[in-house]
N, CA, C and O atoms as a GROMACS GRO file, in nm:
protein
  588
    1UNK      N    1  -0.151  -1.988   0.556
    1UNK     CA    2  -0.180  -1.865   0.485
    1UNK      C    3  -0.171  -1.885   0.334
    1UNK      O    4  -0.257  -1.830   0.266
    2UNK      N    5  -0.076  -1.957   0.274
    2UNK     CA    6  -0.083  -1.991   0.143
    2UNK      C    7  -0.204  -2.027   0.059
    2UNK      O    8  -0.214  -1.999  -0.060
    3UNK      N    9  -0.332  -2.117   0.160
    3UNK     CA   10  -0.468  -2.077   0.056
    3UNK      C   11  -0.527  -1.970   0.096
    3UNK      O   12  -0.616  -1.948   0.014
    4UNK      N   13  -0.529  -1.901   0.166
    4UNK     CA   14  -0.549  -1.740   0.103
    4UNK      C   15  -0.482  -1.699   0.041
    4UNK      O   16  -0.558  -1.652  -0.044
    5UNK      N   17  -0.325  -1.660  -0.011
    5UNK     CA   18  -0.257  -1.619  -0.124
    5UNK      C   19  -0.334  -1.692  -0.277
    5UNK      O   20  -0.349  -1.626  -0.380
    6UNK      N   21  -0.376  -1.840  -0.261
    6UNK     CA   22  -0.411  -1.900  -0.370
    6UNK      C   23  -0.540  -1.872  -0.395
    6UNK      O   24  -0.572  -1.887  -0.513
    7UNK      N   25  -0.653  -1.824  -0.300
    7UNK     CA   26  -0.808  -1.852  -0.313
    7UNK      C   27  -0.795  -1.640  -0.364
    7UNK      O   28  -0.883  -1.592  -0.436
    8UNK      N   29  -0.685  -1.553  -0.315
    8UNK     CA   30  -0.698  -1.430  -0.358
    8UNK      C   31  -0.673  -1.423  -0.518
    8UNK      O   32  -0.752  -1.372  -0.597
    9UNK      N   33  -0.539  -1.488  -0.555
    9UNK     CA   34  -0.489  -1.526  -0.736
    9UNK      C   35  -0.626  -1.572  -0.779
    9UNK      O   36  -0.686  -1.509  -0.866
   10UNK      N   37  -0.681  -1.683  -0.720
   10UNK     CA   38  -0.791  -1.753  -0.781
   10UNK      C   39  -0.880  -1.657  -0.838
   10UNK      O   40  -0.876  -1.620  -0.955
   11UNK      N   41  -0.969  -1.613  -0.739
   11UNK     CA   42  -1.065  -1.497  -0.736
   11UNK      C   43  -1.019  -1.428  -0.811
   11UNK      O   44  -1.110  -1.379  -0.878
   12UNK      N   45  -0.902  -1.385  -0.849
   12UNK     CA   46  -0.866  -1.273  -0.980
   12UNK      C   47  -0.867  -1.346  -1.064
   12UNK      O   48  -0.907  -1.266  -1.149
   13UNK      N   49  -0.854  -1.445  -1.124
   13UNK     CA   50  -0.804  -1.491  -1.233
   13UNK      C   51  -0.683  -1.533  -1.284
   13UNK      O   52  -0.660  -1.595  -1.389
   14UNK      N   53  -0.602  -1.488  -1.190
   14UNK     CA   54  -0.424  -1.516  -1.210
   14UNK      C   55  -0.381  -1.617  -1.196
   14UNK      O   56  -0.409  -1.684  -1.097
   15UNK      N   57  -0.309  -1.656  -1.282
   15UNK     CA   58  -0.251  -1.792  -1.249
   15UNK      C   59  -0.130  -1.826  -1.117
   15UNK      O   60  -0.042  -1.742  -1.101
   16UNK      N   61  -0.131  -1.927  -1.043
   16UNK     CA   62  -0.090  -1.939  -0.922
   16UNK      C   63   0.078  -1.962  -0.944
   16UNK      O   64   0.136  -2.052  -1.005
   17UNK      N   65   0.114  -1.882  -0.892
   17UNK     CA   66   0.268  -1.927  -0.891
   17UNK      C   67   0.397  -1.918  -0.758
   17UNK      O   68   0.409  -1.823  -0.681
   18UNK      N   69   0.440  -1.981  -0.760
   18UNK     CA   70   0.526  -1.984  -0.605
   18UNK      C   71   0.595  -1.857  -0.568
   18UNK      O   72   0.607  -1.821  -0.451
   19UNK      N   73   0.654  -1.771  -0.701
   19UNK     CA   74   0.657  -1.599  -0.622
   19UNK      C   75   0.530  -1.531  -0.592
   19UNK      O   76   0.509  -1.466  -0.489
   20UNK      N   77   0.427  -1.555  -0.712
   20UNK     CA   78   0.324  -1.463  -0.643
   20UNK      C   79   0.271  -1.507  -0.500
   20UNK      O   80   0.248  -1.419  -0.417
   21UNK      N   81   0.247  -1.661  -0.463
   21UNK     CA   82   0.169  -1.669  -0.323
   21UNK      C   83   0.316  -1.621  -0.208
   21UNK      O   84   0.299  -1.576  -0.095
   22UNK      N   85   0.440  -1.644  -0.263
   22UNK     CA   86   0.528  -1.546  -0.152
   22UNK      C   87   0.490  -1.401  -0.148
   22UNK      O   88   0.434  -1.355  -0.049
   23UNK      N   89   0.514  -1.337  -0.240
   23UNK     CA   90   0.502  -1.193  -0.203
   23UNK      C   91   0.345  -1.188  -0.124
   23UNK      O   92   0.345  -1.138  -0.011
   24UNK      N   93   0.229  -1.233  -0.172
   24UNK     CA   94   0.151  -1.231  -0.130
   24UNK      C   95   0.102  -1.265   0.039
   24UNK      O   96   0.014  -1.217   0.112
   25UNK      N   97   0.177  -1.342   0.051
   25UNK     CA   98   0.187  -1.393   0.161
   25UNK      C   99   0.258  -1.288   0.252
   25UNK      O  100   0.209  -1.221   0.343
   26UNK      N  101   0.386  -1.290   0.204
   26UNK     CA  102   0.479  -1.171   0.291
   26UNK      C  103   0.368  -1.004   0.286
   26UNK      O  104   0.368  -0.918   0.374
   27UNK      N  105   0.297  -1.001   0.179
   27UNK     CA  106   0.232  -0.874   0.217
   27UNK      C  107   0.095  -0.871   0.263
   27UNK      O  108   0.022  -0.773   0.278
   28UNK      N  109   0.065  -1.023   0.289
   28UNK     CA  110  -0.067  -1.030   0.389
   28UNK      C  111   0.008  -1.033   0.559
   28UNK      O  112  -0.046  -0.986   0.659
   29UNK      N  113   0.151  -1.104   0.555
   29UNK     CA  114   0.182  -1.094   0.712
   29UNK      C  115   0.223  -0.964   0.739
   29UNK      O  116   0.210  -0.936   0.858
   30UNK      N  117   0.253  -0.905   0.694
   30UNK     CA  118   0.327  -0.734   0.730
   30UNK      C  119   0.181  -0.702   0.744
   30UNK      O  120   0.142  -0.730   0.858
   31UNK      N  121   0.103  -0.662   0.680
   31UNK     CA  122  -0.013  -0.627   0.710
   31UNK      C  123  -0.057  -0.490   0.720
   31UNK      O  124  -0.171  -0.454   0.748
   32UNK      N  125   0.068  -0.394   0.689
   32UNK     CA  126   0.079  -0.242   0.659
   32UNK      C  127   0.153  -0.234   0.523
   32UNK      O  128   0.196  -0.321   0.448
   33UNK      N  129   0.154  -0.103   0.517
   33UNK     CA  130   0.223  -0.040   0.402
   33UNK      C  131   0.388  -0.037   0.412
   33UNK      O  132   0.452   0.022   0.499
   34UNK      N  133   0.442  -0.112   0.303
   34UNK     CA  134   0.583  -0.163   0.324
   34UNK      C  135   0.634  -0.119   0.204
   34UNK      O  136   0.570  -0.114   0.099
   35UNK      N  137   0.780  -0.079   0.223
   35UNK     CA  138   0.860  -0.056   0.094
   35UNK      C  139   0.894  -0.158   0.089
   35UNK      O  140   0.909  -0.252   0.167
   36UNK      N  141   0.917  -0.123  -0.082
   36UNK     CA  142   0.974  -0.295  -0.175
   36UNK      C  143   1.088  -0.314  -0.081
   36UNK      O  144   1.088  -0.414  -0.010
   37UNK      N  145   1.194  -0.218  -0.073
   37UNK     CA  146   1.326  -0.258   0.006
   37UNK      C  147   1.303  -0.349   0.130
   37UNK      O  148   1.356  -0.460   0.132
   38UNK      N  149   1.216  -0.299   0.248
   38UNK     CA  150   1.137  -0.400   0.331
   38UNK      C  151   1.103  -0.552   0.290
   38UNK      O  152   1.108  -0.665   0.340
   39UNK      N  153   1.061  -0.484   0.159
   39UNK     CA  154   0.942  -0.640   0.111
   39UNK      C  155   1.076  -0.731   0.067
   39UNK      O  156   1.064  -0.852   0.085
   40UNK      N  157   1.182  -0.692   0.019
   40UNK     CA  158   1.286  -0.778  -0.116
   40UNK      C  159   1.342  -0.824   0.090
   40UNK      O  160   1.308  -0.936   0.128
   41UNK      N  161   1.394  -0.763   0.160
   41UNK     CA  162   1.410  -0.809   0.278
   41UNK      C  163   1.361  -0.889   0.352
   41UNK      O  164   1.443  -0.962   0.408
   42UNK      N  165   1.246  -0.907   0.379
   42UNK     CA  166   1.166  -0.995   0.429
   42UNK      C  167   1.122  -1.109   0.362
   42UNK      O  168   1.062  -1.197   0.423
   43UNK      N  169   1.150  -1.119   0.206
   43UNK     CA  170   1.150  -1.211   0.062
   43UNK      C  171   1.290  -1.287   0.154
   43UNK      O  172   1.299  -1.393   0.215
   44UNK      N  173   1.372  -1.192   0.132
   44UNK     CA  174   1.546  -1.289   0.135
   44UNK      C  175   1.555  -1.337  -0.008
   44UNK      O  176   1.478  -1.303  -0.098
   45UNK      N  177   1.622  -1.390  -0.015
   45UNK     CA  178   1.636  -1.462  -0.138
   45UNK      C  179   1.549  -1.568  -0.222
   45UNK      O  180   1.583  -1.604  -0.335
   46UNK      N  181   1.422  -1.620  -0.151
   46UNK     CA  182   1.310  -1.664  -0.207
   46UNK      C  183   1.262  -1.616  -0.359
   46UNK      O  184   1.223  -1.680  -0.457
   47UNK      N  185   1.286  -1.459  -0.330
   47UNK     CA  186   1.176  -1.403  -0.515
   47UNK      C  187   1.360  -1.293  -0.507
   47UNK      O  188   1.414  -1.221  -0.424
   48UNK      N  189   1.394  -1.348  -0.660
   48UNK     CA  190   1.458  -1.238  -0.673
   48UNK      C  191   1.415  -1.081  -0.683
   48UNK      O  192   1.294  -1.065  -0.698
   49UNK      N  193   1.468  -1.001  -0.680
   49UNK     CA  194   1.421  -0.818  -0.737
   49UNK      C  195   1.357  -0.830  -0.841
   49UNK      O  196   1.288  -0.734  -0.807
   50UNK      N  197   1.331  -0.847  -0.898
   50UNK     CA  198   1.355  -0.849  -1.053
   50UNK      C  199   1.188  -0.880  -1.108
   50UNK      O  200   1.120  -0.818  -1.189
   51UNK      N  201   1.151  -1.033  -1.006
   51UNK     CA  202   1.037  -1.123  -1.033
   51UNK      C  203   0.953  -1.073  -0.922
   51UNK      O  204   0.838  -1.117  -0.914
   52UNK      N  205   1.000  -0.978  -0.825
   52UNK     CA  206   0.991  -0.906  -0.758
   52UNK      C  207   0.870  -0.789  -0.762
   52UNK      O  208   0.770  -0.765  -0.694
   53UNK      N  209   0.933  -0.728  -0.882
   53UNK     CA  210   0.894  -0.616  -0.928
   53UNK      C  211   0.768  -0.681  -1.027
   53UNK      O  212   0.656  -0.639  -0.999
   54UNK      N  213   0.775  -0.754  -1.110
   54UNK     CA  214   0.713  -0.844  -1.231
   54UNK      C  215   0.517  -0.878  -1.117
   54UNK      O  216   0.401  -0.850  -1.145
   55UNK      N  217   0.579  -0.942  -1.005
   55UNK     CA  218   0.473  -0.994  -0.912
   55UNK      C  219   0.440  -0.845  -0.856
   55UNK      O  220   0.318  -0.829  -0.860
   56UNK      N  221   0.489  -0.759  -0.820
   56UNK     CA  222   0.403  -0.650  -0.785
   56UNK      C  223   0.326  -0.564  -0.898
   56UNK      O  224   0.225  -0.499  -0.870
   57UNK      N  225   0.379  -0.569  -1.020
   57UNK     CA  226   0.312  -0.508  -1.121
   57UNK      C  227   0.220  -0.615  -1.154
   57UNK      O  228   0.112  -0.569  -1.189
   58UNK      N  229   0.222  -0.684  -1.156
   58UNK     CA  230   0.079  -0.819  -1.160
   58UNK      C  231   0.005  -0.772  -1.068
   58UNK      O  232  -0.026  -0.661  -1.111
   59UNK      N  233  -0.072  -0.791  -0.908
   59UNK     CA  234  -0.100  -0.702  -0.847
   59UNK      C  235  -0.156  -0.565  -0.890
   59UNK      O  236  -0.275  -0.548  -0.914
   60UNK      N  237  -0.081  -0.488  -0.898
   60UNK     CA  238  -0.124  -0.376  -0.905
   60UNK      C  239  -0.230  -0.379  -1.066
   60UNK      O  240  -0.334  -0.315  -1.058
   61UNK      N  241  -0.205  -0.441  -1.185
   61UNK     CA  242  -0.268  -0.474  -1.234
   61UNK      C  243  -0.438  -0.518  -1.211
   61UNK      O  244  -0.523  -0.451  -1.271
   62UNK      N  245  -0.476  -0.616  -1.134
   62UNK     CA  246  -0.552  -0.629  -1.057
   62UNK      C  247  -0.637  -0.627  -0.971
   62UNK      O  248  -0.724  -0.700  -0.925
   63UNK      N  249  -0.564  -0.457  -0.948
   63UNK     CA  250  -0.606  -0.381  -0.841
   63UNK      C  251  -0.632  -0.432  -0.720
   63UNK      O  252  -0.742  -0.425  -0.664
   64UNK      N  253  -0.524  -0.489  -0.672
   64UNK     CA  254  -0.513  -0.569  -0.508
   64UNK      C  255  -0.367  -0.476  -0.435
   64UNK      O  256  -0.323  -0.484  -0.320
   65UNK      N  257  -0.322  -0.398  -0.544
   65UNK     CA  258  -0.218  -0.350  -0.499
   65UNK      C  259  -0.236  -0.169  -0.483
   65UNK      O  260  -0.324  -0.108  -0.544
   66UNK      N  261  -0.150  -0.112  -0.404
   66UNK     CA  262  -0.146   0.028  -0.459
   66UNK      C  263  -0.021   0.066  -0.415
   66UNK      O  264   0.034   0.001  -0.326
   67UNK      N  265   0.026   0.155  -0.463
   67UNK     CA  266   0.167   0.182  -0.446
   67UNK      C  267   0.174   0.354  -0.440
   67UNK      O  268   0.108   0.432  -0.508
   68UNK      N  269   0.255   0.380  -0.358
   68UNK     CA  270   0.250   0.544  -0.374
   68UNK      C  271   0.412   0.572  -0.332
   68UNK      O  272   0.508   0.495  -0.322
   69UNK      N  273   0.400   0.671  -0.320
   69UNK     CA  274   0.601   0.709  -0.237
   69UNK      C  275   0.617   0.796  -0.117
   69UNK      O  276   0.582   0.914  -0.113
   70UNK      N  277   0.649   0.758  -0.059
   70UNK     CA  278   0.736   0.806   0.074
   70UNK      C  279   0.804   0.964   0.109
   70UNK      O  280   0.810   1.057   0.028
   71UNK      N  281   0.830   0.965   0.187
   71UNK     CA  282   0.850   1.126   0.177
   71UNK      C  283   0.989   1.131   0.146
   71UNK      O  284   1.034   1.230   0.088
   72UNK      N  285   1.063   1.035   0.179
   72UNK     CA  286   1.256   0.992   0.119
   72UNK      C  287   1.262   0.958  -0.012
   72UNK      O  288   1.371   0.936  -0.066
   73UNK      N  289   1.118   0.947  -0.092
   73UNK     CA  290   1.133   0.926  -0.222
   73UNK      C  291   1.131   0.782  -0.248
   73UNK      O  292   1.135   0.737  -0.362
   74UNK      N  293   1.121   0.677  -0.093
   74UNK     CA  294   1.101   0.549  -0.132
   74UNK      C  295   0.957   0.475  -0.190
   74UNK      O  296   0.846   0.507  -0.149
   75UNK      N  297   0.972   0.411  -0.253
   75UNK     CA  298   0.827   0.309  -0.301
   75UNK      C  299   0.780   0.210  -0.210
   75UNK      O  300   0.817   0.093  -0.195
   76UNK      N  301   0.663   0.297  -0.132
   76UNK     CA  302   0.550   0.211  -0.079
   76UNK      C  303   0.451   0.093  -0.097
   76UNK      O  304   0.365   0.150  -0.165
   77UNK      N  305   0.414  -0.010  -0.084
   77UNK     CA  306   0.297  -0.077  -0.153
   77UNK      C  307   0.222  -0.101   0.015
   77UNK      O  308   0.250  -0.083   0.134
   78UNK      N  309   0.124  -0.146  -0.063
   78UNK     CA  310   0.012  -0.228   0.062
   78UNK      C  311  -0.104  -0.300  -0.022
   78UNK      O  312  -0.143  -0.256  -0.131
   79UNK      N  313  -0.143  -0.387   0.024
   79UNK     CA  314  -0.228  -0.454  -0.037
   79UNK      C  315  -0.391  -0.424  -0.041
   79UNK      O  316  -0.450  -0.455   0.062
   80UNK      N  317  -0.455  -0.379  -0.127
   80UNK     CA  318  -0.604  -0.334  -0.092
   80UNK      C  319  -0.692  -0.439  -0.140
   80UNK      O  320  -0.684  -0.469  -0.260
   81UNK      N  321  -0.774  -0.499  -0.066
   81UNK     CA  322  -0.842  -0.638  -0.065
   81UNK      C  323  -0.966  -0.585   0.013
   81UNK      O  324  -0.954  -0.506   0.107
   82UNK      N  325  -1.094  -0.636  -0.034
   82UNK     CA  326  -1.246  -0.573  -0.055
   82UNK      C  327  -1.271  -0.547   0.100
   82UNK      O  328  -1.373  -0.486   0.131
   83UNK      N  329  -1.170  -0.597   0.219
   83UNK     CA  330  -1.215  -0.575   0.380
   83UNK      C  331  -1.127  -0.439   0.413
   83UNK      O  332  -1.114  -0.387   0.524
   84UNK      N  333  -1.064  -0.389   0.277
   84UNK     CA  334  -1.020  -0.236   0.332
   84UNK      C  335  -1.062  -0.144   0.301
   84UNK      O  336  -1.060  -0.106   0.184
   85UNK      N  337  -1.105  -0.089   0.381
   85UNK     CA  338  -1.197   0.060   0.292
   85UNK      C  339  -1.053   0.210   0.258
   85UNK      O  340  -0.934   0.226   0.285
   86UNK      N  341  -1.157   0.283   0.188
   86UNK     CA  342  -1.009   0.384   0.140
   86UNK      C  343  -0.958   0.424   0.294
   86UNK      O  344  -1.003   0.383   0.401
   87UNK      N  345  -0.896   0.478   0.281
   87UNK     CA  346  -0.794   0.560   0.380
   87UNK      C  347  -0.679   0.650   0.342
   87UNK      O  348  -0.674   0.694   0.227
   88UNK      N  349  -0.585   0.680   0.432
   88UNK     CA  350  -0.440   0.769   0.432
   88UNK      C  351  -0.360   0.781   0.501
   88UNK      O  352  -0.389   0.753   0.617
   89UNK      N  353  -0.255   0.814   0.483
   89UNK     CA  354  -0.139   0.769   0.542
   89UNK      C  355  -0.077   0.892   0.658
   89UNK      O  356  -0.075   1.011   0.625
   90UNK      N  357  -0.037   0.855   0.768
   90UNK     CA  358   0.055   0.912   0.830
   90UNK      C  359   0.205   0.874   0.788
   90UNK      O  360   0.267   0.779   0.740
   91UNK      N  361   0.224   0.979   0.826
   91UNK     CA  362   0.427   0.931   0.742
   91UNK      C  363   0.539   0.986   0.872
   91UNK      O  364   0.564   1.107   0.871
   92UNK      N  365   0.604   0.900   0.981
   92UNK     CA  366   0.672   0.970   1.064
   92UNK      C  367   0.842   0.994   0.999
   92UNK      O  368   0.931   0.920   0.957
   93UNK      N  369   0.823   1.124   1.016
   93UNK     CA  370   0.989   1.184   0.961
   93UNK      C  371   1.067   1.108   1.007
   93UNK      O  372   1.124   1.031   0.931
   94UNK      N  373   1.099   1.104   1.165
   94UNK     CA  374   1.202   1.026   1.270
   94UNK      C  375   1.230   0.874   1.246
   94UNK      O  376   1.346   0.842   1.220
   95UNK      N  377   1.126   0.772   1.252
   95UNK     CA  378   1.192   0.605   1.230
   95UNK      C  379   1.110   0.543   1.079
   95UNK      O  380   1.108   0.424   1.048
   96UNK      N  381   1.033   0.674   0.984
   96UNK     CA  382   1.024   0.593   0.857
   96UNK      C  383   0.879   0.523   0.874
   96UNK      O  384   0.836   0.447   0.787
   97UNK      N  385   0.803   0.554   0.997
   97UNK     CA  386   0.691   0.405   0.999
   97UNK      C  387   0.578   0.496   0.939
   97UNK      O  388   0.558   0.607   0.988
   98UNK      N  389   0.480   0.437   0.800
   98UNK     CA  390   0.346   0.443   0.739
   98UNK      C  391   0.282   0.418   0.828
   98UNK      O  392   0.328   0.322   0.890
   99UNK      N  393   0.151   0.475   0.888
   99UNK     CA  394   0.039   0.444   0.926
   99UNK      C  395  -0.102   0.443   0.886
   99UNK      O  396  -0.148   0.557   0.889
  100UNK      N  397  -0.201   0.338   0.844
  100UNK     CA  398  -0.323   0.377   0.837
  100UNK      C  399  -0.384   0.458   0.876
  100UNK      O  400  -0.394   0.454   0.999
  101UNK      N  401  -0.458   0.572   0.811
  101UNK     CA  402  -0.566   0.630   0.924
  101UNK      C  403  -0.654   0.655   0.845
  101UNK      O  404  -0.621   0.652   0.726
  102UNK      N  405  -0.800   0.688   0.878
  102UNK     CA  406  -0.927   0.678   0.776
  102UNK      C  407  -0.968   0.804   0.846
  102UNK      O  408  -0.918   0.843   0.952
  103UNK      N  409  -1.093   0.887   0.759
  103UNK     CA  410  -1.047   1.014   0.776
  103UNK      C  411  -1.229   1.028   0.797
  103UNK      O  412  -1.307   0.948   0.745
  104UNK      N  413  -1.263   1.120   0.864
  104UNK     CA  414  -1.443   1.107   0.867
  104UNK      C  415  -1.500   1.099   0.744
  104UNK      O  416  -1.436   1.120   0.641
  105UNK      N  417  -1.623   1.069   0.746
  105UNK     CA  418  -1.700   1.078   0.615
  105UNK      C  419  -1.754   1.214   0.587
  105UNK      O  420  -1.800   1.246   0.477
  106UNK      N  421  -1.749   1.279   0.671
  106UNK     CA  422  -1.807   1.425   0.607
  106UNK      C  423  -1.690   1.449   0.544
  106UNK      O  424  -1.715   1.473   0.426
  107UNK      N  425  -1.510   1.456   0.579
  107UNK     CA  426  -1.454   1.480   0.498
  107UNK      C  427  -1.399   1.462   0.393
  107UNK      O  428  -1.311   1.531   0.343
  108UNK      N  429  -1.455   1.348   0.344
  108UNK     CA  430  -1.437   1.241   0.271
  108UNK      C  431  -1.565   1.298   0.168
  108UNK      O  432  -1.573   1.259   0.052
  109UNK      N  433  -1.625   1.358   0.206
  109UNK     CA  434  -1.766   1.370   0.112
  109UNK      C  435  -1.711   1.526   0.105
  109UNK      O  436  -1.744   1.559  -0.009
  110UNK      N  437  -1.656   1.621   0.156
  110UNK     CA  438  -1.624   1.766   0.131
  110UNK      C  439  -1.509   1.716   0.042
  110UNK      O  440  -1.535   1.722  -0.078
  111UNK      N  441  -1.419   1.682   0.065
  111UNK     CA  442  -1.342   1.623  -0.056
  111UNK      C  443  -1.308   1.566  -0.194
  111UNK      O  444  -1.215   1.577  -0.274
  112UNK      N  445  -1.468   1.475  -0.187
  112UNK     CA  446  -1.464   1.444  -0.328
  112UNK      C  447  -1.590   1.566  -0.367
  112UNK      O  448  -1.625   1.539  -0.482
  113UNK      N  449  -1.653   1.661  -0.328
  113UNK     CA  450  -1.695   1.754  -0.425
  113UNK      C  451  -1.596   1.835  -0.461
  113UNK      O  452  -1.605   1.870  -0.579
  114UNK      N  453  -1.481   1.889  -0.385
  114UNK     CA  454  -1.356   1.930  -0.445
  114UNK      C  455  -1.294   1.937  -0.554
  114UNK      O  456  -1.262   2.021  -0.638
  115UNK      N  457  -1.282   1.795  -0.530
  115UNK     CA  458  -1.255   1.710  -0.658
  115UNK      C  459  -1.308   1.727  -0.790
  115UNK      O  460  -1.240   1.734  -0.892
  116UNK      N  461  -1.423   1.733  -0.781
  116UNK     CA  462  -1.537   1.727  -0.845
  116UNK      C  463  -1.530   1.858  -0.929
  116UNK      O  464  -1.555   1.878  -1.048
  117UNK      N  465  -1.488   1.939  -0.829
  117UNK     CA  466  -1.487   2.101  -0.852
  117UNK      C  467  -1.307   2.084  -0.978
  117UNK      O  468  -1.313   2.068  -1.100
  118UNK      N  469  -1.230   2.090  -0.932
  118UNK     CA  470  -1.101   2.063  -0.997
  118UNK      C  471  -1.114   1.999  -1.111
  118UNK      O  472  -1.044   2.037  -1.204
  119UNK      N  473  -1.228   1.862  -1.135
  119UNK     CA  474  -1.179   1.794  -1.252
  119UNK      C  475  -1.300   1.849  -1.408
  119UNK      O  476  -1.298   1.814  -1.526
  120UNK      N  477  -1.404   1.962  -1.320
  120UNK     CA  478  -1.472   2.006  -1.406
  120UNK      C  479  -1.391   2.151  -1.483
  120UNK      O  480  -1.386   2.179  -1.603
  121UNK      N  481  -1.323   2.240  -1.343
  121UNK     CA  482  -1.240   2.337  -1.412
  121UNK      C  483  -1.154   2.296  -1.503
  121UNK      O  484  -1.143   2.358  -1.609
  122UNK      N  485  -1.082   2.187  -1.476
  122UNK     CA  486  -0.906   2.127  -1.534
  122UNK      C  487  -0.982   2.054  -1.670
  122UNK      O  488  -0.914   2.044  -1.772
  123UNK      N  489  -1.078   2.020  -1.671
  123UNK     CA  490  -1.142   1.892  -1.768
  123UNK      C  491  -1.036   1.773  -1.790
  123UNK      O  492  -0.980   1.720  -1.886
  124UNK      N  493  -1.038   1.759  -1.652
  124UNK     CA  494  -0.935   1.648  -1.588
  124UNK      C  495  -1.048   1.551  -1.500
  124UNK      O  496  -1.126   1.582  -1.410
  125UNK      N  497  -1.016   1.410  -1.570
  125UNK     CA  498  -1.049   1.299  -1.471
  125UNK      C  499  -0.944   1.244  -1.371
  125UNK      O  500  -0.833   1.200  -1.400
  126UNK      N  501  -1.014   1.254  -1.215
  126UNK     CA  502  -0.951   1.217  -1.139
  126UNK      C  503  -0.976   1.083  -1.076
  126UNK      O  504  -1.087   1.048  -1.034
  127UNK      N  505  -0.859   1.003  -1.073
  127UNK     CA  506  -0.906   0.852  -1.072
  127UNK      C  507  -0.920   0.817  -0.916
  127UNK      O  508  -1.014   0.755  -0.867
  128UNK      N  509  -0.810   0.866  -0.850
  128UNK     CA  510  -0.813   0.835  -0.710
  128UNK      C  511  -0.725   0.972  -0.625
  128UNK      O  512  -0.656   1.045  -0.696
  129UNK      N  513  -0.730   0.990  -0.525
  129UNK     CA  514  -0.690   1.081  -0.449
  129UNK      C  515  -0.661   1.008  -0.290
  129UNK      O  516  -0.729   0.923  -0.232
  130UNK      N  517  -0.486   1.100  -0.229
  130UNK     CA  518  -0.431   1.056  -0.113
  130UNK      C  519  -0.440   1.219  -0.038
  130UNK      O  520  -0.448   1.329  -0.092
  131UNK      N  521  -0.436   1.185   0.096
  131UNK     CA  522  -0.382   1.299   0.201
  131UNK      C  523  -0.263   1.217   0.239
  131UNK      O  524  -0.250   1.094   0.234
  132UNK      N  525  -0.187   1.301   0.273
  132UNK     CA  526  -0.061   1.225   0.340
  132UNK      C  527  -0.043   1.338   0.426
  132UNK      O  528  -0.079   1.454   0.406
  133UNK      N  529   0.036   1.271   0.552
  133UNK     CA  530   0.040   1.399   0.687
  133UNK      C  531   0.186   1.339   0.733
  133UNK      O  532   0.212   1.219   0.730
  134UNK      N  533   0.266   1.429   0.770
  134UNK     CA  534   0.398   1.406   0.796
  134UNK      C  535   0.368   1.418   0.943
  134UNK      O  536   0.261   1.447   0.997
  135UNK      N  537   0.545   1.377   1.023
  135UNK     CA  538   0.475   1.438   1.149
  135UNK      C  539   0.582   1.332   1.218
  135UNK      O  540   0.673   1.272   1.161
  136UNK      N  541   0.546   1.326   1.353
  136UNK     CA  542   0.644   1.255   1.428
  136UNK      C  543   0.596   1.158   1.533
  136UNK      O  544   0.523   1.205   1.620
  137UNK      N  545   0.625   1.033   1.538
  137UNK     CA  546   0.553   0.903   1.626
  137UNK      C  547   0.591   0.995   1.769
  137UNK      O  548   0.671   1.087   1.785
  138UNK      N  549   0.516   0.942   1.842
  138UNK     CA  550   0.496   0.954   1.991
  138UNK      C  551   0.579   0.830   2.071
  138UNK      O  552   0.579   0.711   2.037
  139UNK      N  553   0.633   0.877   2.159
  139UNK     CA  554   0.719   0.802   2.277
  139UNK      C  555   0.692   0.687   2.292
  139UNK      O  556   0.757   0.634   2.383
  140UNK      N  557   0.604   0.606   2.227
  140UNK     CA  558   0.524   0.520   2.232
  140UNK      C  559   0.574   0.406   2.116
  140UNK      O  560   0.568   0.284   2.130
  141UNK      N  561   0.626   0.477   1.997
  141UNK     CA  562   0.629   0.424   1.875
  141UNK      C  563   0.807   0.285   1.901
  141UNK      O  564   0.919   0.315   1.940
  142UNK      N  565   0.759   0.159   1.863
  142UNK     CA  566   0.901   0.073   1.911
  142UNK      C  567   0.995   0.129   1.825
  142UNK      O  568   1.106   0.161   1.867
  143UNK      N  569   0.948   0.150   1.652
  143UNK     CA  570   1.108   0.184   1.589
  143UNK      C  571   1.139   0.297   1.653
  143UNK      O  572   1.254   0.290   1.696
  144UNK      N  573   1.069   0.429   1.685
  144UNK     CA  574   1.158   0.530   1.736
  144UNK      C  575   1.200   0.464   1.840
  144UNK      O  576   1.316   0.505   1.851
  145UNK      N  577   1.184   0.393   1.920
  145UNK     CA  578   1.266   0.377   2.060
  145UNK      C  579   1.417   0.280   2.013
  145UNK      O  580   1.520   0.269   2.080
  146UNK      N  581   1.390   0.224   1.887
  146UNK     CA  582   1.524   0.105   1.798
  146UNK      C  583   1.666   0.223   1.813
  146UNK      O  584   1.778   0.202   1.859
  147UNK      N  585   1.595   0.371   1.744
  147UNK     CA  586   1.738   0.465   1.699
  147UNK      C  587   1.794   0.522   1.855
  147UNK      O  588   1.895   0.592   1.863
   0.00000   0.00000   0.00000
């Protein structure tokens, strides 16, 4: 997996370095939307916090990253790379787990005239827009079955 961490830096322009192809790596194997606390966990002691934070604001720079927050107020990331199209998040109250979900295109197209509508009243540019839906995993879900 490491030359994809290196051929993704490449393709941006970034210079290659042994925290960025870790984090990178650790947030191509998770493969969902993970808090840093998750991510500095699954790091271990490899990337300190610190260089941590430094490599995700690189990223997000780049726009390979996006970051939003949690309904506990924690900081989310996930990696957005040209094979993901937009989407939104499910958020379960009970074991904490983010889920992808992509939303139809009609509403996706009633939405951004919305938008459209809001940033002509506000004379506000709107750069990007989330739905987020709270709610609770199904009997099904492994972390709820962990508590």
């Amino acid at each position: 997996m490491s030359q994809n961490s290196r051929k993704i830096l490449s393709e941006h322009s970034v210079s290659i370095t042994n925290p960025r192809i870790l984090v990178l790596e650790a947030l191509l194997d998770f493969g969902n939307p993970i808090t840093i606390d998750e991510l500095q966990l699954k790091l271990g002691d490899s990337v300190a916090k610190s260089t941590l934070y430094r490599v995700l604001n690189d990223l997000k720079k780049i726009n390979i990253l996006n970051e939003f927050t949690s309904p506990d107020n924690s900081t989310v990331v996930e990696l957005i790379l040209e094979d993901h199209s937009h989407h939104h998040h499910l958020f379960c109250s009970d074991c904490g787990e983010v889920i992808d979900v992509e939303l139809s295109e009609e509403f996706e197209i009633m939405l951004t005239k919305e938008i459209q509508k809001v940033q002509k009243k506000f004379n506000f540019e709107i750069t990007d827009h989330r739905v987020e839906m709270f709610g609770l995993c199904t009997e099904e879900c492994a972390n709820c079955k962990k508590n």
